[in-house]
C-alpha positions as a Markdown table, in Angstrom:
| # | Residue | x | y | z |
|---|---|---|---|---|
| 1 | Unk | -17.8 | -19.7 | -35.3 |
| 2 | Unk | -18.6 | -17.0 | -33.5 |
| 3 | Unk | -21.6 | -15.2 | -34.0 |
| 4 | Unk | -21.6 | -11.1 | -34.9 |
| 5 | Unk | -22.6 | -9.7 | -32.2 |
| 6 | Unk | -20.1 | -11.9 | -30.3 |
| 7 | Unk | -17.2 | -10.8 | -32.8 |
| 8 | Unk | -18.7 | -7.6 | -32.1 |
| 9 | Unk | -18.5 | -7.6 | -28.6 |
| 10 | Unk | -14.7 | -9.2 | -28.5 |
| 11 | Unk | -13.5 | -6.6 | -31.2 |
| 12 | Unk | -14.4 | -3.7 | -28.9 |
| 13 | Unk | -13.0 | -1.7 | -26.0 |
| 14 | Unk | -14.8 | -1.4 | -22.9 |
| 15 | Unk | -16.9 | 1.7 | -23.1 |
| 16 | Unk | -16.3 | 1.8 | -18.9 |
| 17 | Unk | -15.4 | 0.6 | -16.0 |
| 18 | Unk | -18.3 | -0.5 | -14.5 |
| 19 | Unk | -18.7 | -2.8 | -18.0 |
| 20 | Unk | -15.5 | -4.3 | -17.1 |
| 21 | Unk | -16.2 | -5.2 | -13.4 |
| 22 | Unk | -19.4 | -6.6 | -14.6 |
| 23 | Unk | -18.0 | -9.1 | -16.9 |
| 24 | Unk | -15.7 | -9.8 | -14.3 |
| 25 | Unk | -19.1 | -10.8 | -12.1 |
| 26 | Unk | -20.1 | -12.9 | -15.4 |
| 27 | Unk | -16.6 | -15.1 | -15.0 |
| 28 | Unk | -17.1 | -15.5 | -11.4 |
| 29 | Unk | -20.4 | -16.9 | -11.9 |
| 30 | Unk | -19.1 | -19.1 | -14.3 |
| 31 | Unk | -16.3 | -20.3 | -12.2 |
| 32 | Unk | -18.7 | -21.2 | -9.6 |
| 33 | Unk | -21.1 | -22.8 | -11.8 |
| 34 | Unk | -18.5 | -25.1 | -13.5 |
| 35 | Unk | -17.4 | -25.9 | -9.9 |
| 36 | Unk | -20.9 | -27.0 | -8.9 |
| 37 | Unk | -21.3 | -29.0 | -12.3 |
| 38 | Unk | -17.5 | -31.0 | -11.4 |
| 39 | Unk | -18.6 | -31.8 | -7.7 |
| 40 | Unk | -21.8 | -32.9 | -8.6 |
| 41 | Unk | -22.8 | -35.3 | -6.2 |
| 42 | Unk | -19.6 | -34.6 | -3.9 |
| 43 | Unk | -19.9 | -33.3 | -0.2 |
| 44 | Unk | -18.3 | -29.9 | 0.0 |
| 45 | Unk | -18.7 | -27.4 | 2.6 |
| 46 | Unk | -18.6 | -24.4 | 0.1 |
| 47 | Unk | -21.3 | -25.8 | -2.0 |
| 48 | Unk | -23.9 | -24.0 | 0.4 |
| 49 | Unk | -22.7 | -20.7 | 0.0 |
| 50 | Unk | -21.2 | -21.1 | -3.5 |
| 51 | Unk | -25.4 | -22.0 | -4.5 |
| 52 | Unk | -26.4 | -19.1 | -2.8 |
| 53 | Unk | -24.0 | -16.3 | -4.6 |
| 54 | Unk | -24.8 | -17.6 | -7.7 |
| 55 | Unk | -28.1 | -17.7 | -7.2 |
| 56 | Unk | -28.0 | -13.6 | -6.3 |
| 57 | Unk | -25.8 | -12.9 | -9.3 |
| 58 | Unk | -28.4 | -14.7 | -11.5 |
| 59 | Unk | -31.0 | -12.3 | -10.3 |
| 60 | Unk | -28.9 | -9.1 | -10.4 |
| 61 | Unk | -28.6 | -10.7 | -14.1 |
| 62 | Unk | -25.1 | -11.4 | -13.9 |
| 63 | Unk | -25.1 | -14.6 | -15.5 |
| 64 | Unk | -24.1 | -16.4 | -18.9 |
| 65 | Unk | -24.3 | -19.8 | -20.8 |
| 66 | Unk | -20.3 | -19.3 | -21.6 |
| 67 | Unk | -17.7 | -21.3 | -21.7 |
| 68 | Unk | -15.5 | -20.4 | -18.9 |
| 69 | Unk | -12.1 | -20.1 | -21.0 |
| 70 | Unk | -14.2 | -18.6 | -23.9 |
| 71 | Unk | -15.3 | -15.9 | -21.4 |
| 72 | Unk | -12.0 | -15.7 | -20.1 |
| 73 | Unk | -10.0 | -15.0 | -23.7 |
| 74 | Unk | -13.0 | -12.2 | -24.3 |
| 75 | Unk | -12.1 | -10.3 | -21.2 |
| 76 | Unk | -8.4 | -10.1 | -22.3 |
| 77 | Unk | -9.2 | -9.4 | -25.7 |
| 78 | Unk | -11.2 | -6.2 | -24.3 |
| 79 | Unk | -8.3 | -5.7 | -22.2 |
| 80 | Unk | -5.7 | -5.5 | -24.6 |
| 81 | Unk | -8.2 | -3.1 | -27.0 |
| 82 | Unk | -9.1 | -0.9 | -24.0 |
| 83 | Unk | -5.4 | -0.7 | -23.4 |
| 84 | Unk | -4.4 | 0.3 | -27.2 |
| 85 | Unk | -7.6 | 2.8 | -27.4 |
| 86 | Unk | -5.7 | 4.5 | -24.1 |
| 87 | Unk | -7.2 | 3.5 | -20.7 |
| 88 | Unk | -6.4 | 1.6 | -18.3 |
| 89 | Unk | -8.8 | 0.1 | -15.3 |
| 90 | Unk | -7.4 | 0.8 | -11.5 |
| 91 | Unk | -8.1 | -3.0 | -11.2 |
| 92 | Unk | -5.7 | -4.0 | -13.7 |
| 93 | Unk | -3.1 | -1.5 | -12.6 |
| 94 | Unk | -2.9 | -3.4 | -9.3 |
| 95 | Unk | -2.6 | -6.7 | -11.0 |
| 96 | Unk | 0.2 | -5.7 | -12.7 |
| 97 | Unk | 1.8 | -4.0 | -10.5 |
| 98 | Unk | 1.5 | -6.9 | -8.0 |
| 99 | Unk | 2.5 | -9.2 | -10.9 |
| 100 | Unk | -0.6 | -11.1 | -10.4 |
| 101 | Unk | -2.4 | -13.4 | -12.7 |
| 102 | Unk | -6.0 | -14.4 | -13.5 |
| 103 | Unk | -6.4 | -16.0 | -10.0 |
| 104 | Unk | -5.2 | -12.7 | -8.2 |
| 105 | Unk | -7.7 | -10.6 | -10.5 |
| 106 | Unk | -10.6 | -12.9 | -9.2 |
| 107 | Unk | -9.6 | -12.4 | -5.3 |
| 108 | Unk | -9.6 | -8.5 | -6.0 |
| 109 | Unk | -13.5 | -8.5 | -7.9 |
| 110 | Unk | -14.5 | -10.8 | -5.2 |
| 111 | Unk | -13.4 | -8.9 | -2.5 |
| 112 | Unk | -14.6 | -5.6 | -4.2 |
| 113 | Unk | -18.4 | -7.6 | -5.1 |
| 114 | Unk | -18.2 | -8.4 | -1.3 |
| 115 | Unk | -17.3 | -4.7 | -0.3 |
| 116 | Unk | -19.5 | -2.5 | -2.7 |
| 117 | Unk | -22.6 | -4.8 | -1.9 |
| 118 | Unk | -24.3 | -5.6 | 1.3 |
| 119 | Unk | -26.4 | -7.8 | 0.4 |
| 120 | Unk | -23.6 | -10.3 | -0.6 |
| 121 | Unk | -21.7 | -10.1 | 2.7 |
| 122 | Unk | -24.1 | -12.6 | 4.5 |
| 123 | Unk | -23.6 | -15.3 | 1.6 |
| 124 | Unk | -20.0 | -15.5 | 3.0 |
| 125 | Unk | -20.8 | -17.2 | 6.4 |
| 126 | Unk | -20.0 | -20.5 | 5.6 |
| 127 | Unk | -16.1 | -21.6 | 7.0 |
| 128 | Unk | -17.0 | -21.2 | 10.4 |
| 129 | Unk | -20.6 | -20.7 | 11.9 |
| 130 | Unk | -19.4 | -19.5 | 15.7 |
| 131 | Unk | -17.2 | -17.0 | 13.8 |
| 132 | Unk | -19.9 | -15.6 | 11.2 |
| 133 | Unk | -17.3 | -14.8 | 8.6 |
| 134 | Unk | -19.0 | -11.9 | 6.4 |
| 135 | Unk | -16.6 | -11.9 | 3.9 |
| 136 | Unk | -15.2 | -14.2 | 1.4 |
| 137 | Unk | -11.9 | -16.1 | 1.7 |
| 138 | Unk | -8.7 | -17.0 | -0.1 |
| 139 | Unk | -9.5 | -20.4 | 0.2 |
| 140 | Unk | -13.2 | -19.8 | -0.9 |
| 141 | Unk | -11.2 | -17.9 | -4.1 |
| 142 | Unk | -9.2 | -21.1 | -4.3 |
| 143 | Unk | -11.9 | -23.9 | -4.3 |
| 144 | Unk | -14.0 | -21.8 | -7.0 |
| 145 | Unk | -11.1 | -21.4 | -9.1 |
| 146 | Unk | -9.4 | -24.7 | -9.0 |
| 147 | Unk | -8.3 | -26.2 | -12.2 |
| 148 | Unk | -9.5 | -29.6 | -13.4 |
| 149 | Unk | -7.1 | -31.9 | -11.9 |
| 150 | Unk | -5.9 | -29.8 | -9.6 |
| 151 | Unk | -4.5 | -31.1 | -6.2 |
| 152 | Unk | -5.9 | -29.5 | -2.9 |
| 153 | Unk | -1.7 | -29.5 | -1.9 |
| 154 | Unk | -1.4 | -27.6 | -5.7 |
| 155 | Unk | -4.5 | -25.5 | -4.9 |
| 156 | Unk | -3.2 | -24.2 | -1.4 |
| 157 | Unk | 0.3 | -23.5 | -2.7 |
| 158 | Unk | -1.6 | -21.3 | -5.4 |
| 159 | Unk | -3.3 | -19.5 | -2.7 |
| 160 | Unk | -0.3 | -18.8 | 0.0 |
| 161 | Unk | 2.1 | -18.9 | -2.5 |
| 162 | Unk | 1.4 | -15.3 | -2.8 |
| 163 | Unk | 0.6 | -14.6 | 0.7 |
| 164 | Unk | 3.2 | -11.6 | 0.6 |
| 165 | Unk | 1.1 | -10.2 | -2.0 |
| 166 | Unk | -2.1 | -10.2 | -0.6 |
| 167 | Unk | -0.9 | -8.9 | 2.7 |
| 168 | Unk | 0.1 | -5.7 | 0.9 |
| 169 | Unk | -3.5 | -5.3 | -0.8 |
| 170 | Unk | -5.2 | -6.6 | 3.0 |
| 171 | Unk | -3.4 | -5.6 | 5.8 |
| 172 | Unk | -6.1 | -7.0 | 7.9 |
| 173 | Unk | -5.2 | -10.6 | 7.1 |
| 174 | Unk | -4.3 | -12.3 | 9.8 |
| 175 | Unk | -1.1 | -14.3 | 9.5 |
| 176 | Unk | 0.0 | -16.2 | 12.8 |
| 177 | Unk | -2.1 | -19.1 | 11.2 |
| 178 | Unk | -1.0 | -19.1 | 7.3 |
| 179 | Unk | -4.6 | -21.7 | 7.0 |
| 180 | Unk | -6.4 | -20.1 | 9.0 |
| 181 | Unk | -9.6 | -18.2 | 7.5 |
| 182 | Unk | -8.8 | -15.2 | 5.7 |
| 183 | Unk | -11.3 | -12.6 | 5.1 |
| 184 | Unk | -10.8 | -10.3 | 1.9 |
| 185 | Unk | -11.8 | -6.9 | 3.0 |
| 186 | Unk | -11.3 | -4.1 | 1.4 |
| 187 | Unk | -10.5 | -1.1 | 3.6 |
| 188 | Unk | -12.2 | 2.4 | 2.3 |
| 189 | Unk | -8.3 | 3.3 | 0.9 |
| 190 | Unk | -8.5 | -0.1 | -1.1 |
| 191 | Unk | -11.4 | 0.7 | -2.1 |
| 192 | Unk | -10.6 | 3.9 | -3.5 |
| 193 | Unk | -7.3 | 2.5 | -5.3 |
| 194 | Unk | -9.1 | 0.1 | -6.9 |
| 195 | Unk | -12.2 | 2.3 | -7.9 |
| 196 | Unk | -9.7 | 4.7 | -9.4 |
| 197 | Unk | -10.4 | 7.7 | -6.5 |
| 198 | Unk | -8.1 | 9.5 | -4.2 |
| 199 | Unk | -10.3 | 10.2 | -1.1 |
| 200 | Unk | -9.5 | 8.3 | 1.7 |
| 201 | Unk | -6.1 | 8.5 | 3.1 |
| 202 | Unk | -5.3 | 7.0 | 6.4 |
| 203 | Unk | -4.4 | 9.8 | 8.6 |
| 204 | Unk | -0.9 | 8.9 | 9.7 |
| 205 | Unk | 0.1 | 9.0 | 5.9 |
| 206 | Unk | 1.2 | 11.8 | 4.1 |
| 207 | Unk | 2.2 | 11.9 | 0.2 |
| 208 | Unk | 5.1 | 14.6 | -0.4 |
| 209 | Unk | 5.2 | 15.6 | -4.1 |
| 210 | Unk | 8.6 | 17.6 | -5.3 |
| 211 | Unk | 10.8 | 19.8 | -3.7 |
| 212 | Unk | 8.8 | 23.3 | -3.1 |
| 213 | Unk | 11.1 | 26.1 | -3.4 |
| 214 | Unk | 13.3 | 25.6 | -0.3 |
| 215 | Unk | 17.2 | 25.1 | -1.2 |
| 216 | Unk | 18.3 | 21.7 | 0.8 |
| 217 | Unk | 20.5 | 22.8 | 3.2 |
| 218 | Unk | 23.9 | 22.3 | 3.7 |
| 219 | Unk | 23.4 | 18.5 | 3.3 |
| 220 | Unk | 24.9 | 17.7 | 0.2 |
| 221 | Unk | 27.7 | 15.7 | 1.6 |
| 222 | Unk | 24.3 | 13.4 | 3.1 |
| 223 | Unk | 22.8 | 13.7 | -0.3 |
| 224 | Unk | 25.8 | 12.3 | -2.1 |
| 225 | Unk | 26.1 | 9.4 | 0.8 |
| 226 | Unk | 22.4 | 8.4 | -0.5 |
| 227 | Unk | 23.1 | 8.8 | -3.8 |
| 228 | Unk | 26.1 | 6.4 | -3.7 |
| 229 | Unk | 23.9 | 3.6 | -2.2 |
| 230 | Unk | 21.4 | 3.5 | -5.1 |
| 231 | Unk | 24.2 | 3.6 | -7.3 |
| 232 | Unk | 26.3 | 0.6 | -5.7 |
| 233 | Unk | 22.3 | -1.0 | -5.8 |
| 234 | Unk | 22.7 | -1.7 | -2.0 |
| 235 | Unk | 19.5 | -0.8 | -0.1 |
| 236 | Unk | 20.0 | -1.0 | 3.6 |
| 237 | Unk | 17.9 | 0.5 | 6.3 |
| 238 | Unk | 18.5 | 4.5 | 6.6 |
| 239 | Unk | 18.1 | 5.8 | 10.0 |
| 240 | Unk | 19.0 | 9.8 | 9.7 |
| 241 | Unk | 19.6 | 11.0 | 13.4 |
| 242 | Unk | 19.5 | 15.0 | 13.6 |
| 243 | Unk | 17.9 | 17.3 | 16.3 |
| 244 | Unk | 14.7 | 19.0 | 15.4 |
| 245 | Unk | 15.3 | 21.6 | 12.5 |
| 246 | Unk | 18.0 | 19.1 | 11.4 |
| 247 | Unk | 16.8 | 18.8 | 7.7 |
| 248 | Unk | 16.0 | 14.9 | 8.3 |
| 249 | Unk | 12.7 | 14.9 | 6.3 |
| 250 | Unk | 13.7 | 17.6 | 3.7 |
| 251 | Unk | 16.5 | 15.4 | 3.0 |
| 252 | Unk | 14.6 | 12.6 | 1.9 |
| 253 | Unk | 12.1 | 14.8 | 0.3 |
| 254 | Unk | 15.0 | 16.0 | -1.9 |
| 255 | Unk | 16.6 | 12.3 | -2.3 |
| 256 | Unk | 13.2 | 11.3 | -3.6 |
| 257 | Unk | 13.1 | 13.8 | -5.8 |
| 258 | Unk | 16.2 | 13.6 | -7.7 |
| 259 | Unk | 15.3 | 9.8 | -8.1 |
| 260 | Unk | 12.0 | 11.5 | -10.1 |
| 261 | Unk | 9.7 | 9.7 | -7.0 |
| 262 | Unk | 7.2 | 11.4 | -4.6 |
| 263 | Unk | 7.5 | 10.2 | -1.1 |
| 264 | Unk | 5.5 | 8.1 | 1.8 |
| 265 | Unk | 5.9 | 9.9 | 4.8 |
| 266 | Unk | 4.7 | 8.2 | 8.0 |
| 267 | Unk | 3.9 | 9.5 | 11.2 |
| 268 | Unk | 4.3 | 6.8 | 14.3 |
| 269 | Unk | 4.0 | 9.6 | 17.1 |
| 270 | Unk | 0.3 | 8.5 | 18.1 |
| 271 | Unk | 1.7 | 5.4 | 19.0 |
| 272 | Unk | 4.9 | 6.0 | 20.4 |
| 273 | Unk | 3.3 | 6.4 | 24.1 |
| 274 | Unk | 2.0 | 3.4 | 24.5 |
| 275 | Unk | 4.6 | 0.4 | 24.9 |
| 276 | Unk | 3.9 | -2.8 | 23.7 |
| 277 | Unk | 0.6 | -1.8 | 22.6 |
| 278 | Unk | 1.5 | 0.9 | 20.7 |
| 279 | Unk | 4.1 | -0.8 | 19.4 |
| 280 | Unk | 2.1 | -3.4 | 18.0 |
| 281 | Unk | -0.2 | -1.2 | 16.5 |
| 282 | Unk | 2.4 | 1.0 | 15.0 |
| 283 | Unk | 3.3 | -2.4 | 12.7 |
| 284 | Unk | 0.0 | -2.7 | 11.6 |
| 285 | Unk | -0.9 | 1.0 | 10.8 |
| 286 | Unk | 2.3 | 1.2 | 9.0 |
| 287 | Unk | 1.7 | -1.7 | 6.8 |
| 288 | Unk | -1.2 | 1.0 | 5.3 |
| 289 | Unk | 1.7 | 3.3 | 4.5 |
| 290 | Unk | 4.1 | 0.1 | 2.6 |
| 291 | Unk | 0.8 | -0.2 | 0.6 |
| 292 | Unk | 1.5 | 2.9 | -1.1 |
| 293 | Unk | 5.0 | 2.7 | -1.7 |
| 294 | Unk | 4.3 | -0.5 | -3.4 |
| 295 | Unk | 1.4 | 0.8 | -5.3 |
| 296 | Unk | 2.7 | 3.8 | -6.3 |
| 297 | Unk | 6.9 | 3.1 | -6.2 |
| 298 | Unk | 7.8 | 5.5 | -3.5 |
| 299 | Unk | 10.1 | 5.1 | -0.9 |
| 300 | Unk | 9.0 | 5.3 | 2.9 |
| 301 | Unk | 10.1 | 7.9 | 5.5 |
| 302 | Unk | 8.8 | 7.0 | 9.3 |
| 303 | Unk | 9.3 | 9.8 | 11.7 |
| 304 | Unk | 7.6 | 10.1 | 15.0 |
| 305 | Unk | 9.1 | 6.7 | 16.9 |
| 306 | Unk | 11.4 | 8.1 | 19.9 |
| 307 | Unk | 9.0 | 7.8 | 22.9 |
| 308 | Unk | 9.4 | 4.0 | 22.2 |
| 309 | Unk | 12.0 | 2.6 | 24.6 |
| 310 | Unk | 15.6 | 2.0 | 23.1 |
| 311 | Unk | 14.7 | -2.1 | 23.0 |
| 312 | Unk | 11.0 | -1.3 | 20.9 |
| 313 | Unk | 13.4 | 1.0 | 18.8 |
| 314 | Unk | 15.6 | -1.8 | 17.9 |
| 315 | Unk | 13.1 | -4.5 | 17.9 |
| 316 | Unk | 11.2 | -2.1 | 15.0 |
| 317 | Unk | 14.2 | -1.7 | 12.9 |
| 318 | Unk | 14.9 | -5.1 | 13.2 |
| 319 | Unk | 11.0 | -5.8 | 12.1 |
| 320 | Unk | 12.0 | -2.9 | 8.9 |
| 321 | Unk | 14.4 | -5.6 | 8.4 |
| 322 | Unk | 13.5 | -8.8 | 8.1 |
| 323 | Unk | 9.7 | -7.9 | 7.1 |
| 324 | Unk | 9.9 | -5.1 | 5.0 |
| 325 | Unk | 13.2 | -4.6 | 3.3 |
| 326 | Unk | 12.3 | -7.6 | 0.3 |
| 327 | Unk | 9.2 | -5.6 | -0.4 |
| 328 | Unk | 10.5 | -1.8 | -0.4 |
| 329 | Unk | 14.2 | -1.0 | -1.3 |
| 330 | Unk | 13.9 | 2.2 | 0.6 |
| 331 | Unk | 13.2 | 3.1 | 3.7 |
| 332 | Unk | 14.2 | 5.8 | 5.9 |
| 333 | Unk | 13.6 | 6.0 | 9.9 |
| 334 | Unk | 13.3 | 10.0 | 11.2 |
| 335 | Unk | 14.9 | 10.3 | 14.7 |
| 336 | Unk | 15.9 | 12.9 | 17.0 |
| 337 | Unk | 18.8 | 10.1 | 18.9 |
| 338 | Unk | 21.9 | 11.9 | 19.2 |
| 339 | Unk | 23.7 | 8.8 | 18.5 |
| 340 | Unk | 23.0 | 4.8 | 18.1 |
| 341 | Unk | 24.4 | 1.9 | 17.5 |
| 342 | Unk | 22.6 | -0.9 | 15.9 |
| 343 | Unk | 23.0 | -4.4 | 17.4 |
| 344 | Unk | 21.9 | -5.4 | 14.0 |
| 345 | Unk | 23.7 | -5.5 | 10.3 |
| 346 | Unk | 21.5 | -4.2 | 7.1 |
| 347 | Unk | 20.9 | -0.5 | 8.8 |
| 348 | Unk | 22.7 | 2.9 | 7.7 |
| 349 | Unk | 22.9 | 5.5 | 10.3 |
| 350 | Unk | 23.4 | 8.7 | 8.7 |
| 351 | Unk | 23.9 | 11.8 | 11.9 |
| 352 | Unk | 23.3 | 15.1 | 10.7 |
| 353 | Unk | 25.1 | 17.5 | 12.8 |
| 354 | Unk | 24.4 | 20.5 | 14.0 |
| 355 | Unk | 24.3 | 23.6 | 11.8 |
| 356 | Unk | 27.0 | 26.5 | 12.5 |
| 357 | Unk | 25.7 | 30.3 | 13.8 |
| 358 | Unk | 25.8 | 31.6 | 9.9 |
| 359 | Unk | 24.5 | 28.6 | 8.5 |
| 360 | Unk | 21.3 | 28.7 | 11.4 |
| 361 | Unk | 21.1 | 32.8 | 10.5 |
| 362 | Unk | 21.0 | 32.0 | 7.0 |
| 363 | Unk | 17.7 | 29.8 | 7.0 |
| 364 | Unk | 16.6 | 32.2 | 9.0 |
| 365 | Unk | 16.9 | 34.7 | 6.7 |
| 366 | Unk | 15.8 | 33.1 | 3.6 |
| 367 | Unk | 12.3 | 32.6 | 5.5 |
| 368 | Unk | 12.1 | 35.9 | 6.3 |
| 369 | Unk | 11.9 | 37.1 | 2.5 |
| 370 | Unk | 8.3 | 39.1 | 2.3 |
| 371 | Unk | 7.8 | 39.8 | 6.1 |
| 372 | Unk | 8.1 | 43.2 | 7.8 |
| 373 | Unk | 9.7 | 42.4 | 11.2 |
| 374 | Unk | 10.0 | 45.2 | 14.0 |
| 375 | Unk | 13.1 | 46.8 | 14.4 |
| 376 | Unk | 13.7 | 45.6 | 17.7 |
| 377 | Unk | 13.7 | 41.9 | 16.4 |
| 378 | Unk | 17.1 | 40.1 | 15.7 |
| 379 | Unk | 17.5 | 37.4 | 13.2 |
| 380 | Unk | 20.8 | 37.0 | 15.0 |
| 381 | Unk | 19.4 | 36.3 | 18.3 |
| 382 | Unk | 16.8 | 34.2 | 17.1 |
| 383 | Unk | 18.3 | 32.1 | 14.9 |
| 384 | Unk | 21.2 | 31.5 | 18.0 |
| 385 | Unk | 17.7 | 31.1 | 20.6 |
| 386 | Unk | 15.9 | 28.5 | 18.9 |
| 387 | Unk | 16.4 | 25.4 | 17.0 |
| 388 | Unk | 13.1 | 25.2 | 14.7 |
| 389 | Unk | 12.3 | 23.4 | 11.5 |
| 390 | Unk | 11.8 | 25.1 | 8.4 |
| 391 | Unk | 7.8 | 25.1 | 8.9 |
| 392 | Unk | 8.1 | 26.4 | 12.5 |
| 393 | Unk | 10.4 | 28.9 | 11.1 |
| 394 | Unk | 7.6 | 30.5 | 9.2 |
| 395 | Unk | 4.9 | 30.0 | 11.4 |
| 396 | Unk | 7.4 | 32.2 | 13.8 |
| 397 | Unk | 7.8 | 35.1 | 11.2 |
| 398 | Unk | 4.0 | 35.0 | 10.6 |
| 399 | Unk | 3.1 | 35.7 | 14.2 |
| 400 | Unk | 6.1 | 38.3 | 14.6 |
């Protein structure tokens, strides 16, 4: 029977966040203290480091004489009440979102414990001494919460299982070796996402939110072409090919926001100089940017790849492909090409062609609402000169 203040405690929503993280803390310890008690007298080469993180949450007075699946139902019971009272922890937001289960919650507080708190990154040297791991593992998250009974083959196949999953949440894992150590750090964005904040960003990442007052233009034959994809539920790769001023990203912008979604625009042209290498670290920055759009439901524009070589072009659609296109059913790759022809099925190229004199003279002179120009300055002749994008349009008619 339980006792009042434990009724008390189980009948109650959290009163923050902070009180939910630190029972989270409680159930780790608890996990690691029933694993010590089962491999009692067993050699295990966790048992070092697994002795010395309890020991520091025991004096940080993170500890409890609970029964593990007792603790366990009270954390969902709080859950559940903190849910129906109206909030909702950033935490569990990315569990369910990442349909992950109690297992998944663990590897997220362990990682964020480890992140938030110096002091525990040094308990995590354990897997390999020459290496000096300073963060905790997925198999570390695996041998504390293994089930009684469970096999090691049944405990790795819980870990990698979701490997997809957690290389969303840490783009830093490194996957040539699916057993090889995995460190669970959380990057300052993670951080942020899971502490509920906004702050930091990555810089090649921009979030567009609705429409802004500019009419699309002349692109609703494109629109429709969009639209019928989502509507037939086929989701290829969309590569939009239009010279600059072509309406590529407004398009999107606009598709995104008649599907009621904000967009993930990413910007590639930092790397696009720099071959192979910039290649590779184009796929790794971008996996920052498919974060978000699984986070968050967006789709994901990348503009700012045509310095790569025609064969980097077409191995990186082929990489959008194979690696991305079962995680995000939209994606969208910005290019200036005038024409080109995949060597690949699963991609959609969409050209936008090039607007007429009147149609060019009429964006010019929607922009030019509000500004006095000199008389000696045609709209005509401009609008015939250059070939600008919306935003350089204005920038133009501020300076004139």
């Amino acid at each position: 029977m339980k006792s009042p203040s434990e009724a008390f405690l189980n009948d109650r929503p959290y009163d923050s966040y902070e009180e939910y993280l630190g029972e989270l803390s409680v159930l780790l310890n608890l996990k690691i203290q029933a694993y010590l008690k089962e491999n009692k007298g067993d050699y295990c080469e966790e048992k070092p480091v697994l002795l010395v993180l309890s020991g520091k949450l025991n004096r940080a007075g993170i500890t409890g004489e609970q029964d593990v699946e007792a603790w366990e139902e009270r954390i969902e019971d709080r859950l559940e009440m903190t849910k129906l009272a109206g909030d909702y922890f950033a935490l569990e937001y990315v569990v369910s979102k990442m349909g992950m289960d109690g297992f998944g919650r663990m590897v997220l507080a362990l990682a964020l414990l480890a992140s938030l708190d110096y002091t525990y990154r040094g308990v995590f040297q354990y897997l390999n001494e020459d290496e000096k791991k300073s963060h905790p593992t997925l198999e570390l998250c695996g041998r504390i919460f293994r089930e009684p009974g469970q096999s090691v083959f049944d405990m790795y196949n819980q870990i990698y299982g979701r490997i997809r999953d957690y290389r969303i949440l840490f783009p830093g894992i490194n996957v040539e070796n699916q057993y090889m150590t995995r460190e669970l750090v959380c990057d300052e964005r993670l951080l942020d996402i899971l502490l509920g904040k906004n702050r930091c960003i990555p810089a090649e990442i921009e979030i567009i939110e609705g429409q802004g007052k500019d009419p699309l233009w002349f692109r609703e034959t494109e629109m429709q072409a969009l639209e019928s994809f989502v509507e037939d539920k086929k989701f290829p790769i969309f590569l939009i090919l239009g010279e600059r001023g072509a309406g590529k990203k407004q398009l999107v912008r606009y598709f995104a926001q008649n599907q009621g979604m904000e967009l993930v625009l990413f910007d590639g042209s930092v790397y696009d100089r720099m071959e192979e290498e910039g290649y590779e670290r184009l796929t790794k920055a971008l996996q920052y940017a498919v974060r978000e759009c699984v986070l968050w439901t967006m789709p994901l524009a990348i503009q700012g790849i045509d310095g790569f070589e025609q064969n980097l072009t077409e191995r990186f659609l082929i990489y959008l492909k194979d690696e991305l296109q079962g995680i995000l059913q939209l994606i969208f790759v910005l290019s200036c090409m005038e024409k080109y022809s995949p060597e690949t099925g699963g991609i959609y190229v969409l050209p936008l062609g090039r607007m007429n004199e009147q149609q060019r003279i009429q964006l010019w002179n929607h922009y030019r609402e509000g500004y006095l120009l000199e008389e000696n300055i045609s709209i005509e002749e401009l609008a015939n000169t250059f070939s600008l994008t919306p935003g350089q349009i204005k920038e133009a008619l501020q300076q004139a």
